[in-house]
N, C-alpha and C positions, 0 to 999 in steps of 0.2 A: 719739292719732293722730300727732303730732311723734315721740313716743318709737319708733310703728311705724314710721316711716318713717326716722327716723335709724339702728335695727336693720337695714334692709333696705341702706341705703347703704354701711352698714362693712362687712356681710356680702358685697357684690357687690367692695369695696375689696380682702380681705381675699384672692379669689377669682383679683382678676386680678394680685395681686403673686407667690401662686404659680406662676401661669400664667408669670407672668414669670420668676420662678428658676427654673421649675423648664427652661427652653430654655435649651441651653447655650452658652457663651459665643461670638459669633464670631472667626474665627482673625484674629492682627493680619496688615495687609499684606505683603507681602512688602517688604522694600527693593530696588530695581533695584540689581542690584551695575554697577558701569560698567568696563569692557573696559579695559584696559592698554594704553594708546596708546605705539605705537614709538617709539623715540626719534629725535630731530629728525635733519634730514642734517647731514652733519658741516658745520662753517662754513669757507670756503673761503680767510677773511680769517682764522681762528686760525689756521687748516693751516699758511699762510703766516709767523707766526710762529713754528709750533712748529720750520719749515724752519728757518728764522733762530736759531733757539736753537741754544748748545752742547749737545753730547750725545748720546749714542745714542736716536732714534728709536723706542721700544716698541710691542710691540700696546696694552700698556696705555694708553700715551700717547695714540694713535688712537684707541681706542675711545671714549676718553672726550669728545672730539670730538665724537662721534653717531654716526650710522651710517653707510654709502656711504663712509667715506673714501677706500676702492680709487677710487670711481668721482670720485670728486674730487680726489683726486691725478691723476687721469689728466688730467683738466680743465687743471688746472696744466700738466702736461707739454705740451700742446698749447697754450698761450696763451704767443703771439710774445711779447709785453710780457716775462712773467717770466724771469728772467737766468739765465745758465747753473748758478750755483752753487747756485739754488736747485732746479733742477730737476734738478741730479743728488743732491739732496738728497732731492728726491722719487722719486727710483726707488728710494734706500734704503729709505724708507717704506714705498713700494708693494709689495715684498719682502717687509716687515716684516709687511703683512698677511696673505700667505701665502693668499689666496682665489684663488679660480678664476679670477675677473676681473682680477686682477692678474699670478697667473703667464700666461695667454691674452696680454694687452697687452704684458709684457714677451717673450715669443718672437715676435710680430707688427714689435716691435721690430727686435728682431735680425735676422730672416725679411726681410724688407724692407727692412732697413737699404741703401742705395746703398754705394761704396765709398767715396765723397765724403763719406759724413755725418760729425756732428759724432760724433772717437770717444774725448772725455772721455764724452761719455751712453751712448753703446752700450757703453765698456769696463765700467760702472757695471751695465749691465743684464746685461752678459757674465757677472759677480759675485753677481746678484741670483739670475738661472734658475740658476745653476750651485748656490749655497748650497740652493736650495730643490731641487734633484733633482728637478725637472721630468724625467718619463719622456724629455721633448721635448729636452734640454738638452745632450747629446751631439751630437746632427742637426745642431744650431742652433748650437754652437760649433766644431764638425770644421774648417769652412772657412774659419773665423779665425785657425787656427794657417797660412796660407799669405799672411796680407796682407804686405806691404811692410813695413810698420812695427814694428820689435820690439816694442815698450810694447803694442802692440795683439795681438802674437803672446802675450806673455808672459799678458799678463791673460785672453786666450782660454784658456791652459795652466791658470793658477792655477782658474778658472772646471773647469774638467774634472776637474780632481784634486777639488776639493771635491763632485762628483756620488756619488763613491765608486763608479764603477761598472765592469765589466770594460771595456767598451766605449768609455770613455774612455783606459783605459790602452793598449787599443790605441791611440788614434789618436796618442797622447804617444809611444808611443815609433817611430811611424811617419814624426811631423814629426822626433824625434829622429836621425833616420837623415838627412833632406834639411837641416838644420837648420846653416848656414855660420857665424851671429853665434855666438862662443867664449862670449858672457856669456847668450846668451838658449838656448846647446845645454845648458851646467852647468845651467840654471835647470830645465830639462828633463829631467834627468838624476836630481836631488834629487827633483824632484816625481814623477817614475815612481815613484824609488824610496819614497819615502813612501805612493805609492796601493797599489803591491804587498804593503807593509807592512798597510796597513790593510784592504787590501780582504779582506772575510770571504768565505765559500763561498759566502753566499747575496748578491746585490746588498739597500743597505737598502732601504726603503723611502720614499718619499717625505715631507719635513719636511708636517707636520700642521700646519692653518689651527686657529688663528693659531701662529706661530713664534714662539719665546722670546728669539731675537736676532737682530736685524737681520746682515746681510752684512757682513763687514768693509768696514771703510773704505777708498778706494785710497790717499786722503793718507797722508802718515805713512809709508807702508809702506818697510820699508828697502831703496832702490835695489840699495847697497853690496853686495850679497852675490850681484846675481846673475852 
């Protein structure tokens, strides 16, 4: 009777382990893959350094900041506290980003500028639209070649020559004609003839976000020759 029943046991044992293999495995879970979080916004206390550092300004330098740097340069430009030098530090920057939101603030700039304003900043922003061939940047520098100021006519001029566009050339050699300061007509004169030189049949195209080199610098630049 033990021996029937211990028969009957293995055979039922025997039953449900094929039962069991013979269902096929279930699939492992999936793993959640997790989504690639933005990078933080740029920090507005580095920015600030990177202002303060020797050196050209890069996309690269910015990017690595975080993101928004255009919109936090802009920040900077607006806060009374921060000192002239660094904020015309930051309009090279903000050039240097070459985005929408940066060439937009810089011709709002100019567009608005009073005749009062401060015009180490504006000459800087003059430098910035003009490097970048902003479609805008002819419109927006035409009426600074008639301020009072040479330094301000000049840097309007240099700003137009670097657009490469016909339509700069026009207005250069139209101030060239009303144009009385002897050093700021020759200056006017060189630079025509260098956009005629350059300028190709087709107008180029617009510098692409992000830009490779920041605007020249205005320090530095040799007085003497004009």
């Amino acid at each position: 009777m033990r021996w029937l029943l211990f028969s009957v046991l293995m055979v039922t044992a025997a039953t449900s382990t094929r039962r069991v293999r013979a269902e096929p495995p279930s699939p492992p879970s999936p793993v959640p893959t997790r989504a690639k979080s933005p990078p933080p916004p740029a920090d507005q206390v580095k920015l600030l350094e990177l202002l303060a550092s020797p050196g050209l300004i890069t996309p690269a330098k910015l990017e690595a900041l975080g993101r928004d740097a255009d919109l936090a340069l802009i920040d900077i430009l607006r806060d009374a506290a921060v000192e002239r030098a660094l904020k015309a530090r930051a309009i090279d920057a903000l050039a240097a980003t070459g985005s929408p939101v940066a060439r937009d603030h810089l011709v709002r700039m100019i567009a608005t500028a009073p005749r009062e304003a401060d015009l180490v900043l504006l000459r800087r922003a003059f430098l910035g639209i003009g490097w970048l061939r902003d479609g805008r940047a002819v419109q927006m520098l035409a009426p600074w070649l008639d301020h009072a100021e040479p330094e301000v006519r000049l840097d309007a001029a240099v700003a137009l020559n670097l657009t490469r566009r016909v339509d700069a050339l026009e207005a250069l050699a139209a101030r060239r004609k009303r144009e009385k300061n002897k050093l700021v007509a020759g200056k006017l004169e060189r630079l025509i003839h260098d956009l005629e030189q350059a300028l190709p049949a087709q107008p180029p195209p617009p510098r692409q976000h992000p830009r490779v080199q920041p605007p020249p610098p205005m320090e530095g630049r040799d007085r003497t020759r004009l």
